[in-house]
MARBAVEX-733682 format. One record per residue: x, y negated, z of N, C-alpha, C in turn; chain; residue number from 1. Coordinates in Angstrom, 3 decimals. Last residue first. Layout:
REM residues N
NODE      n_xx      n_yy      n_zz     ca_xx     ca_yy     ca_zz      c_xx      c_yy      c_zz  cadena  num
NODE         X         Y         Z         X         Y         Z         X         Y         Z       A  NUM
...
***
This chain:
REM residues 178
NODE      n_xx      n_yy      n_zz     ca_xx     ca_yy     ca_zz      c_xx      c_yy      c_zz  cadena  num
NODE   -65.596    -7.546    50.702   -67.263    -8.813    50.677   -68.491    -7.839    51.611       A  178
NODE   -64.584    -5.393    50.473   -64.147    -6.166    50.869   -65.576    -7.401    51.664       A  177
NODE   -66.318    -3.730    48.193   -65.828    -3.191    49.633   -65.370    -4.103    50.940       A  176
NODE   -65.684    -5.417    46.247   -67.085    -5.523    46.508   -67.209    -4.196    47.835       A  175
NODE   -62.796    -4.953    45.760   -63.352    -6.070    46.238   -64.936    -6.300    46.585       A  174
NODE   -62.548    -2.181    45.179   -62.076    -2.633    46.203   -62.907    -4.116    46.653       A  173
NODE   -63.983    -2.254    42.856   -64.309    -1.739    44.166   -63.619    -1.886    45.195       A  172
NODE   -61.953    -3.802    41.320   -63.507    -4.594    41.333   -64.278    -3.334    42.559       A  171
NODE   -60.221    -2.381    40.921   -59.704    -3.328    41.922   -61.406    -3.901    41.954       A  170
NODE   -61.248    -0.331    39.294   -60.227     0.316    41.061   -60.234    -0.860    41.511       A  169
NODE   -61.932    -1.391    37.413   -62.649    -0.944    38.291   -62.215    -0.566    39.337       A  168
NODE   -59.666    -2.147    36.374   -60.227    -3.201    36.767   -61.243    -2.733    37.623       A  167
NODE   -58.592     0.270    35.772   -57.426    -0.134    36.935   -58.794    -1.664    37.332       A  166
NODE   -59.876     1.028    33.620   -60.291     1.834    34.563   -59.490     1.279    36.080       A  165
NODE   -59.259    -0.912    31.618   -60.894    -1.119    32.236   -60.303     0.028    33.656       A  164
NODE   -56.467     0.040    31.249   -57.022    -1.381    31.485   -58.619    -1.529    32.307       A  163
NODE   -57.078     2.227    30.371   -56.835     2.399    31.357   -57.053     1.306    32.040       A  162
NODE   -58.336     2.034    27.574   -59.510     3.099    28.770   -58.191     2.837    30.153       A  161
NODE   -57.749    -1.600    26.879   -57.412     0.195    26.871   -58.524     0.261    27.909       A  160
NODE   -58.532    -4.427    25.094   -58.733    -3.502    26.332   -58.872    -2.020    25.982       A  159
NODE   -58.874    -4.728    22.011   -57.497    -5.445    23.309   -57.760    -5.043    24.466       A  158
NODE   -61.788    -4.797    21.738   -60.720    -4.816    20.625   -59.830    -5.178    21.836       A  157
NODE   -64.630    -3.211    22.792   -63.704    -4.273    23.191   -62.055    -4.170    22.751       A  156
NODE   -65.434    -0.291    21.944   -66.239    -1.418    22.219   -65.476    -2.719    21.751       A  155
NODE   -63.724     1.271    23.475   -63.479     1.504    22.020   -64.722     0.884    21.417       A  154
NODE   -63.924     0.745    26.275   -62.820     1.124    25.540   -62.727     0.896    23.938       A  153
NODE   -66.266     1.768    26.677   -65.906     0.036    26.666   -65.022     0.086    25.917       A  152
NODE   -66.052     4.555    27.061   -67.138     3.248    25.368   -66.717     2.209    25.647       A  151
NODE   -64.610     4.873    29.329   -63.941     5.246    27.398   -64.870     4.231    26.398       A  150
NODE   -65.727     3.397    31.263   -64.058     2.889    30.531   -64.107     3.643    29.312       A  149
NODE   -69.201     3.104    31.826   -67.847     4.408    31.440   -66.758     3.577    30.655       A  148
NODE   -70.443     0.978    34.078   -70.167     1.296    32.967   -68.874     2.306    32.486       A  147
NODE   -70.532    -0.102    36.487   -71.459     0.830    36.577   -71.148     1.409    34.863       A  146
NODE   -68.426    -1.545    37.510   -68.580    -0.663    37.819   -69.736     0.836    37.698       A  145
NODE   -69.525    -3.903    35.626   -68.867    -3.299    35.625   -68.312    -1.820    35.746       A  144
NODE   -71.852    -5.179    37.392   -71.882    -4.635    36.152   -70.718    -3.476    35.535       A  143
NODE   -70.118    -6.113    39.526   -70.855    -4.871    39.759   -71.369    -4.247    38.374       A  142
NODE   -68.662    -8.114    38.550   -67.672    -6.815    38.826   -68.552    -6.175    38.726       A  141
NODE   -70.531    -9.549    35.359   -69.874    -9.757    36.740   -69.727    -8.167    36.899       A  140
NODE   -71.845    -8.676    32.842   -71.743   -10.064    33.048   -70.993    -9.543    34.437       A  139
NODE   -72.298    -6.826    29.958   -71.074    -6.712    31.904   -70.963    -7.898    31.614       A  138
NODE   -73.319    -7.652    27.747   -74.476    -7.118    28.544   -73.407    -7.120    30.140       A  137
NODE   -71.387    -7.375    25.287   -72.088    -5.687    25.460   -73.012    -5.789    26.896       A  136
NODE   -70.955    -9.915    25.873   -71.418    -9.629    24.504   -72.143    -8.359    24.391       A  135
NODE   -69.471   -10.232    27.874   -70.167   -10.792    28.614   -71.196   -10.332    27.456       A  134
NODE   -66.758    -9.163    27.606   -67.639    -8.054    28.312   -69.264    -8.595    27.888       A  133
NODE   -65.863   -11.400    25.806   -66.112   -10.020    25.275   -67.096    -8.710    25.462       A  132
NODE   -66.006   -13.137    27.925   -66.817   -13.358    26.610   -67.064   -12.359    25.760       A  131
NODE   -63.746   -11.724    29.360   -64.442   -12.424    30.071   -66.384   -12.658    29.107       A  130
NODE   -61.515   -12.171    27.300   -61.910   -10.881    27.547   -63.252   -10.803    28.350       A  129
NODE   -61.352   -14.878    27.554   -61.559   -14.322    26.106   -62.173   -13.012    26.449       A  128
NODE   -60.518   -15.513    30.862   -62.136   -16.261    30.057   -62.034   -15.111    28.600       A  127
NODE   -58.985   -12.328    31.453   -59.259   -13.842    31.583   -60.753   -14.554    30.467       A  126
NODE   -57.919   -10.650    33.309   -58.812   -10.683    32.806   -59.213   -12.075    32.916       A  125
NODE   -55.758    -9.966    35.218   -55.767    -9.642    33.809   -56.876    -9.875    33.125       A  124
NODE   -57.005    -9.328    38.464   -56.178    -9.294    37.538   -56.214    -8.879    36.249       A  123
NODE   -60.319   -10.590    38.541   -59.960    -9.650    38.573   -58.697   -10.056    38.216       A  122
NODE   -62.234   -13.335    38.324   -61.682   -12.785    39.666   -60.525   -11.566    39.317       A  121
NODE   -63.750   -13.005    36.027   -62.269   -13.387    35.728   -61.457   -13.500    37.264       A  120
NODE   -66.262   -12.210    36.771   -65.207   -11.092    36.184   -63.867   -11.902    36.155       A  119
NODE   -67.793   -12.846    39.454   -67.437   -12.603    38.178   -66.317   -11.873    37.770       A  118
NODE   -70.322   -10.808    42.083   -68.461   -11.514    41.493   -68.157   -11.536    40.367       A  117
NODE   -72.394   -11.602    43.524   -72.383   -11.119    42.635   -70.785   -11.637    42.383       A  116
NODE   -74.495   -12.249    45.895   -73.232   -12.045    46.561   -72.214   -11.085    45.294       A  115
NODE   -76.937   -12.338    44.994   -76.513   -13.611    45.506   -75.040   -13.483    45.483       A  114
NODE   -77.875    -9.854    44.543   -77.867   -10.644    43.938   -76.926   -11.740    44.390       A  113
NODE   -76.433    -7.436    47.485   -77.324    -8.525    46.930   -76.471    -9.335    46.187       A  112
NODE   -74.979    -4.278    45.467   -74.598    -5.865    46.348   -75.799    -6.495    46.494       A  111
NODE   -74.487    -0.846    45.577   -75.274    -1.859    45.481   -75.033    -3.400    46.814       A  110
NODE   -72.703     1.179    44.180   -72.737     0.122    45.652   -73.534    -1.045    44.727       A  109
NODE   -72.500     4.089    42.936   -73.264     3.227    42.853   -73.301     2.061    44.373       A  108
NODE   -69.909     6.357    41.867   -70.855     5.555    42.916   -71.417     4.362    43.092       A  107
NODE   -69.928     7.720    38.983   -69.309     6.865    39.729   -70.550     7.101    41.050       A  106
NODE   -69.044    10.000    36.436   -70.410     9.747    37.399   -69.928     9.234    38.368       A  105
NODE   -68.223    10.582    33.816   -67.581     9.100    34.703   -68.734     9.127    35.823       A  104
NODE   -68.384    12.810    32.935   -67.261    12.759    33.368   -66.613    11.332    34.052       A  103
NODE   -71.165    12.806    32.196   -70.313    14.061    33.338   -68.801    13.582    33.389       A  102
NODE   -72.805    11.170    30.772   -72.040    10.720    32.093   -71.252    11.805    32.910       A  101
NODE   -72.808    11.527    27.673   -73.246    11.653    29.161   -72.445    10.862    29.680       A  100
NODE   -73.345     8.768    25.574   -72.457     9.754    25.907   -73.136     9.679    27.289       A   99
NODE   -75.476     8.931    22.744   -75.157     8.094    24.288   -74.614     9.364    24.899       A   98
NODE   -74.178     8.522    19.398   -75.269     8.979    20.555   -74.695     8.621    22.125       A   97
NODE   -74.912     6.134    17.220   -73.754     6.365    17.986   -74.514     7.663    19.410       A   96
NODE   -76.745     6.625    14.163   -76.179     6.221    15.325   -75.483     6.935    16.834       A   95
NODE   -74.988     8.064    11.137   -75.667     8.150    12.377   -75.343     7.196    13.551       A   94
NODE   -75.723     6.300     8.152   -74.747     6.371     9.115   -75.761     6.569    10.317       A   93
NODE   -76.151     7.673     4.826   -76.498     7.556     5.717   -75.793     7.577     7.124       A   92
NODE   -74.641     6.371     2.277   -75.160     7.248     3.475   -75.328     6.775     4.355       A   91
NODE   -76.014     4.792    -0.758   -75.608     4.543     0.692   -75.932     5.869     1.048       A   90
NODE   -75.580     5.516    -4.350   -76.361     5.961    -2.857   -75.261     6.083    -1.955       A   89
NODE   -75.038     4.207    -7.510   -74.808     4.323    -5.708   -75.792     4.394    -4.501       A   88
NODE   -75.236     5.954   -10.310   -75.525     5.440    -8.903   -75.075     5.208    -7.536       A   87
NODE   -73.066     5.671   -12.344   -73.300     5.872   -11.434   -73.828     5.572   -10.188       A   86
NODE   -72.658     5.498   -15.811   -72.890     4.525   -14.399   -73.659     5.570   -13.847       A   85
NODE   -69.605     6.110   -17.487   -71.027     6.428   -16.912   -71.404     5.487   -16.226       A   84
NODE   -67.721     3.791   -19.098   -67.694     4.458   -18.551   -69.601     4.632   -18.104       A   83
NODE   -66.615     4.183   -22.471   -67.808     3.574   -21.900   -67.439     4.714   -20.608       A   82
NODE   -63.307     4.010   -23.532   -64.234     4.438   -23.299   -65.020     3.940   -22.549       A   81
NODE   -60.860     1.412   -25.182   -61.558     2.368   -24.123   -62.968     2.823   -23.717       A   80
NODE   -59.025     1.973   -27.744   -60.122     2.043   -27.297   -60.854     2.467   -26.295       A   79
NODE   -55.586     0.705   -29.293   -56.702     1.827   -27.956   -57.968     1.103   -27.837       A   78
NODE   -55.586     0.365   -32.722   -55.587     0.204   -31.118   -56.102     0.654   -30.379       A   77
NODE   -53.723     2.864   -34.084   -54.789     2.219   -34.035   -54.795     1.194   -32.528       A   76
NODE   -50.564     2.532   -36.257   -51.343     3.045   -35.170   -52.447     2.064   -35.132       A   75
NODE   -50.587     3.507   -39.308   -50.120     2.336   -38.702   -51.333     2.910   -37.586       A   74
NODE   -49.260     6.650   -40.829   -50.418     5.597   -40.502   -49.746     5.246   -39.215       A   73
NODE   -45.929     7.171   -41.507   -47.221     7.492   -40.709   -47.953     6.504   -40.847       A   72
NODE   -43.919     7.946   -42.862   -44.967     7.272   -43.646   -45.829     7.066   -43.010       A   71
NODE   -41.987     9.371   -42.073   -41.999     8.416   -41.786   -42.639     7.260   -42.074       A   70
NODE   -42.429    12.663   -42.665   -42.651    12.163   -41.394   -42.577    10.071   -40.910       A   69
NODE   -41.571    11.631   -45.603   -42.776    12.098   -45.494   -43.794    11.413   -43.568       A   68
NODE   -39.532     9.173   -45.768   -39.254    10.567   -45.669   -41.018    10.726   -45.428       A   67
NODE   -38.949     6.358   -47.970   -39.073     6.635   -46.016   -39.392     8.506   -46.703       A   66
NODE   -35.844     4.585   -49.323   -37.079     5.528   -49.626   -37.310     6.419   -48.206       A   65
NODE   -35.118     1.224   -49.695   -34.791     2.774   -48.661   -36.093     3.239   -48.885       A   64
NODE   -35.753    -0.721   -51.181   -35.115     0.264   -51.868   -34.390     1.610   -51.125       A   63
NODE   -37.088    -2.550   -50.265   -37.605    -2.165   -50.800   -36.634    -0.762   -51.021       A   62
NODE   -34.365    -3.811   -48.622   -35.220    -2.729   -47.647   -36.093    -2.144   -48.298       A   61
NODE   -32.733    -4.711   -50.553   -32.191    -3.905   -49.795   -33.135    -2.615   -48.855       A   60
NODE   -34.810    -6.805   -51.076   -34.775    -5.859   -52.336   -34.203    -4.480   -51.687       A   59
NODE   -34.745    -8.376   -48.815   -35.997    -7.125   -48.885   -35.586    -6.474   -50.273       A   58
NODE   -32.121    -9.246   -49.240   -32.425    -8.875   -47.819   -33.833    -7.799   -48.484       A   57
NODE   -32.174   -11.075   -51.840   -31.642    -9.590   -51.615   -31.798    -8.822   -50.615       A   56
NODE   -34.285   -12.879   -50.491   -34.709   -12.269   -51.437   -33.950   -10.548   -51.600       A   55
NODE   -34.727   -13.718   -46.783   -33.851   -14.118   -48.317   -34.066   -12.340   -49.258       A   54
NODE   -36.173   -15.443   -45.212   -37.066   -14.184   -45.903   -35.754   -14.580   -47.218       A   53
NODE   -35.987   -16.627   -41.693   -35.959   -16.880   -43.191   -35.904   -15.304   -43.539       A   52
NODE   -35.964   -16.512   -39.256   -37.380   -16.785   -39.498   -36.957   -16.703   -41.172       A   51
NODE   -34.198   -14.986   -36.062   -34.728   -15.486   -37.742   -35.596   -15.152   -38.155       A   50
NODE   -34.764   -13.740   -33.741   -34.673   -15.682   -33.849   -35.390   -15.704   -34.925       A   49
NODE   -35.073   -10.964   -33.843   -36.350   -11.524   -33.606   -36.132   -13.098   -34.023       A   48
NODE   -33.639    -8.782   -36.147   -33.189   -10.442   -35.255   -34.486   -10.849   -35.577       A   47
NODE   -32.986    -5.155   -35.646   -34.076    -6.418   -35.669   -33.209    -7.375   -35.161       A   46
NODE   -31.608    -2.680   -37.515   -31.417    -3.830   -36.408   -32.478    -5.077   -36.714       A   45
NODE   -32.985     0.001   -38.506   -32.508    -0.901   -38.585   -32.637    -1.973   -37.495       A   44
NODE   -33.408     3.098   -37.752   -32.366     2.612   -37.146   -32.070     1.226   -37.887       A   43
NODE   -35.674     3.960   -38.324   -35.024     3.956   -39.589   -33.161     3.341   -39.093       A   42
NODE   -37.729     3.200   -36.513   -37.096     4.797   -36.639   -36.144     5.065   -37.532       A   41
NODE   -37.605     0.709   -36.732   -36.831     0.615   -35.349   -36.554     2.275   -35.819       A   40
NODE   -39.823     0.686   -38.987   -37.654     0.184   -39.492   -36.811     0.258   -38.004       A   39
NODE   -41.450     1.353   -37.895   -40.541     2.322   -39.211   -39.467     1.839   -39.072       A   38
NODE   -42.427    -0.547   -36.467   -41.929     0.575   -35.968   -41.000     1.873   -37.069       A   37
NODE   -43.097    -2.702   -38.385   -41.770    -2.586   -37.362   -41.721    -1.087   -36.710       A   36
NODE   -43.564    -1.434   -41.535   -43.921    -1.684   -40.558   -42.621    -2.318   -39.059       A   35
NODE   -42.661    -2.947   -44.897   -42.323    -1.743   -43.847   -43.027    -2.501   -42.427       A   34
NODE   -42.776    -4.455   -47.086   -43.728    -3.514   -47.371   -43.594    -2.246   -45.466       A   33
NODE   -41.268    -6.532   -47.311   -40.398    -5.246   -47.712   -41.908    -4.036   -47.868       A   32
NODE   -42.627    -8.261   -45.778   -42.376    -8.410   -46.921   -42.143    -7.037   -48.135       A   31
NODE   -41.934    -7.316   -43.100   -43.117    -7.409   -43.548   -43.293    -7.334   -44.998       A   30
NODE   -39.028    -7.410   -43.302   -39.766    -6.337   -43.004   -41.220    -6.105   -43.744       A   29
NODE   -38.859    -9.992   -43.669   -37.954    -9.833   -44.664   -38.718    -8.335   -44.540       A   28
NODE   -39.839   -11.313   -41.130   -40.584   -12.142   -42.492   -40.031   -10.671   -43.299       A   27
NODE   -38.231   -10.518   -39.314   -39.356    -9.928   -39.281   -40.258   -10.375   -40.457       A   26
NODE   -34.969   -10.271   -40.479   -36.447   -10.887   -39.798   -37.340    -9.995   -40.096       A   25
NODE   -32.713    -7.893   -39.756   -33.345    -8.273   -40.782   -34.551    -8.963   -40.306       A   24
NODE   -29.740    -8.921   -37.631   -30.807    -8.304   -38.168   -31.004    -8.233   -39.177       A   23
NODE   -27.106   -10.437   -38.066   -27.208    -9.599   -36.814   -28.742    -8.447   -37.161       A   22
NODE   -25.100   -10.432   -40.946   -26.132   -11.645   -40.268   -26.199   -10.374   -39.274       A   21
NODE   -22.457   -11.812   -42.595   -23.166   -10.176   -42.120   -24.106   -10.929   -41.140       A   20
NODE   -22.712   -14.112   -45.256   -22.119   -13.192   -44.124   -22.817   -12.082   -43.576       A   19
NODE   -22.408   -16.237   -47.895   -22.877   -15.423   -47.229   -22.067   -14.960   -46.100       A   18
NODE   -21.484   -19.624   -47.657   -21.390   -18.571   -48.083   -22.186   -17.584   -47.536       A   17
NODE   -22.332   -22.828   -47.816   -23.284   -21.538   -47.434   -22.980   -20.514   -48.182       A   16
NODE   -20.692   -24.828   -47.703   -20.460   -24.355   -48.541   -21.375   -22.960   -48.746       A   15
NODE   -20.908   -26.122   -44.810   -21.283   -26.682   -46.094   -21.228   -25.732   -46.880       A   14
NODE   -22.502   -23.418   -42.778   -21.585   -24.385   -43.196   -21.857   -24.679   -44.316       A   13
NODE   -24.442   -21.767   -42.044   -24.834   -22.747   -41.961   -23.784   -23.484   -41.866       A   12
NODE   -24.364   -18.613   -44.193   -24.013   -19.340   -43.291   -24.263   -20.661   -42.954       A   11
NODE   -26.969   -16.640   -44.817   -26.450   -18.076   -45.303   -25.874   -18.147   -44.545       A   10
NODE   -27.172   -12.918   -44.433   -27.765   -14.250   -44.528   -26.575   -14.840   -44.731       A    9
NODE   -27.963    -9.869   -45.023   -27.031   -10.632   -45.214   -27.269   -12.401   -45.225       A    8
NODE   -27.884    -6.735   -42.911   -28.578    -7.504   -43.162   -27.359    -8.908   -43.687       A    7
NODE   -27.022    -3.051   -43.422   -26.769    -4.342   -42.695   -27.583    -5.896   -43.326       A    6
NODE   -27.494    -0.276   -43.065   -27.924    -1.693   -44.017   -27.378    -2.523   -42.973       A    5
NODE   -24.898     1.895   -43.061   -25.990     1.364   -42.456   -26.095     0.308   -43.383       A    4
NODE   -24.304     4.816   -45.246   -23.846     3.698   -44.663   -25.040     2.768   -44.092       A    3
NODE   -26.244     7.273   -46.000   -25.313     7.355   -45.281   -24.635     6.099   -44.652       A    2
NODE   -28.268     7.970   -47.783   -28.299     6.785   -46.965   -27.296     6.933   -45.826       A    1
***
């Protein structure tokens, strides 16, 4: 089998001589008794367009004899495996423990009630952030001052531990002031 097959179809002029056509269809394969993957190892040229099945075309492909290695069973389709089921067990999430106070132990100034300052008094702190405090319970400055900047911190999405800690420098100043 030294020269290649070449495949031979009709031309589609009046006189439908033959010519060297680009493949062999996939009608002319099937036919032939050959798989597609044999005839891609067999180095023949596929034309996926054509659809016609001309007679010398499969006598050509009946008549290549395949080699032992090229007889293979026609692959299977994949099959996928059952997977296990596996339970799902939740863990268990510890709650948050309450951080000392050794490192924010403030001073306590006590205001009368009456004489209470909200929060949007402060620089930078406006009504959104204002609704944020107001959610963890720091309704006004003195609330404030009585709470550790790191848990707020990591509480309140858009306020840093420094942010809170510059609002408390100015929320004592001002309840110093009053």
């Amino acid at each position: 089998m030294n020269e290649k097959l070449n495949a031979t179809v009709q031309s589609p002029a009046r006189d439908h001589h033959l010519r060297k056509g680009y493949g062999f269809s996939l009608k002319e394969i099937k036919e032939a008794g050959l798989t597609i993957e044999q005839a891609k190892e067999l180095p023949l040229k596929l034309d996926y367009r054509r659809r016609t099945a001309y007679d010398f075309n499969i006598e050509r492909l009946k008549a290549i004899e395949l080699t032992e290695e090229k007889k293979r069973k026609k692959r299977e389709p994949f099959v996928k495996k059952q997977k296990k089921e596996e339970r799902f067990i939740p863990q268990e999430i510890e709650a948050p423990k309450e951080m000392e106070k050794e490192k924010g132990k403030k001073e306590e100034i006590e205001i009368p009630k009456g004489e209470q300052i909200p929060l949007t008094e402060l620089n930078g702190l406006g009504p959104k952030t204002e609704e944020k405090f107001h959610e963890l319970g720091v309704m006004n400055v003195q609330d404030l001052l009585k709470e550790n900047p790191e848990e707020l911190a990591t509480l309140i999405n858009g306020c840093s531990e420094n942010s809170i800690s510059d609002w408390q420098k100015e929320a004592k100043e001002k309840t110093k002031k009053k």
